[in-house]
N, C-alpha and C positions, 0 to 999 in steps of 0.2 A: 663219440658215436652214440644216439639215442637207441635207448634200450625198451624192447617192446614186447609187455604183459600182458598176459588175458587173465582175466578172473570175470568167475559171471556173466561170460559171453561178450567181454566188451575188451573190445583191443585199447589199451593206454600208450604212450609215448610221451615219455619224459625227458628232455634234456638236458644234457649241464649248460652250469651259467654259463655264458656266452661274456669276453671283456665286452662294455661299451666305450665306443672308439667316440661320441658323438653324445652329446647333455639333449634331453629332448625337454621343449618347451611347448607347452599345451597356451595355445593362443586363446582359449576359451574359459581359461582361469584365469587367477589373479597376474600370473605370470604373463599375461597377453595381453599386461595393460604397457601403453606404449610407456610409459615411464620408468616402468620394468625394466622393458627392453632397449632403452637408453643406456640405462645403468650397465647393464651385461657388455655394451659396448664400449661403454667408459672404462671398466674395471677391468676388463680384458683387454685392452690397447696399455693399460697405465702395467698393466702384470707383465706385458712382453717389453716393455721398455719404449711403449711410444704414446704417451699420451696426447702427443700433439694429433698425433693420426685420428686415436677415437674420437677426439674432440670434432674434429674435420668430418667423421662420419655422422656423428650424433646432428649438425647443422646441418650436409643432407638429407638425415633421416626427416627432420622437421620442413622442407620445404614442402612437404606434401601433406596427403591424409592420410587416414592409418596404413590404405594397404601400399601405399607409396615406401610409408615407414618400414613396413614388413618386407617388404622388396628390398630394400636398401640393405636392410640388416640380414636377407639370405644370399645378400651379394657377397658382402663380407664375412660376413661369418657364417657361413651355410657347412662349409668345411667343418666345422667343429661342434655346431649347433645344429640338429634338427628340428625343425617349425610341423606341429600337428594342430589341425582345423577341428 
């Protein structure tokens, strides 16, 4: 429960860490290059024990343009991954 200070007339609110349930990727950085975002998909299919799977998605991902790509990858992976613009 966030705990709430006044000093100097100014109310603060701090809270504890919160776990993150979800890895956020900033599409606006390096990380939002679609190659990137290939790999995330590769290595996270190959970690759960399916690489045939990512691979299947990662050829999806490339029949389009990038926001096709970006699509494809919050289809799959949206669950685990959050996409920030």
């Amino acid at each position: 429960m966030p705990v709430a200070h006044k000093k100097i007339g100014v109310d603060m609110t701090i809270r504890k860490k919160q776990k993150q349930d979800k890895i956020v990727i900033d599409l606006t950085g390096p990380q939002g290059n679609a190659f990137y975002l290939l790999a995330v998909v590769k290595k996270t299919f190959a970690r759960s024990g399916a690489p045939e799977l990512g691979e299947s998605i990662c050829e999806e991902m490339k029949k389009g343009d990038y926001e096709h790509l970006v699509k494809t990858f919050d289809l799959y992976l949206g669950d685990h991954f959050i996409l920030e613009r």
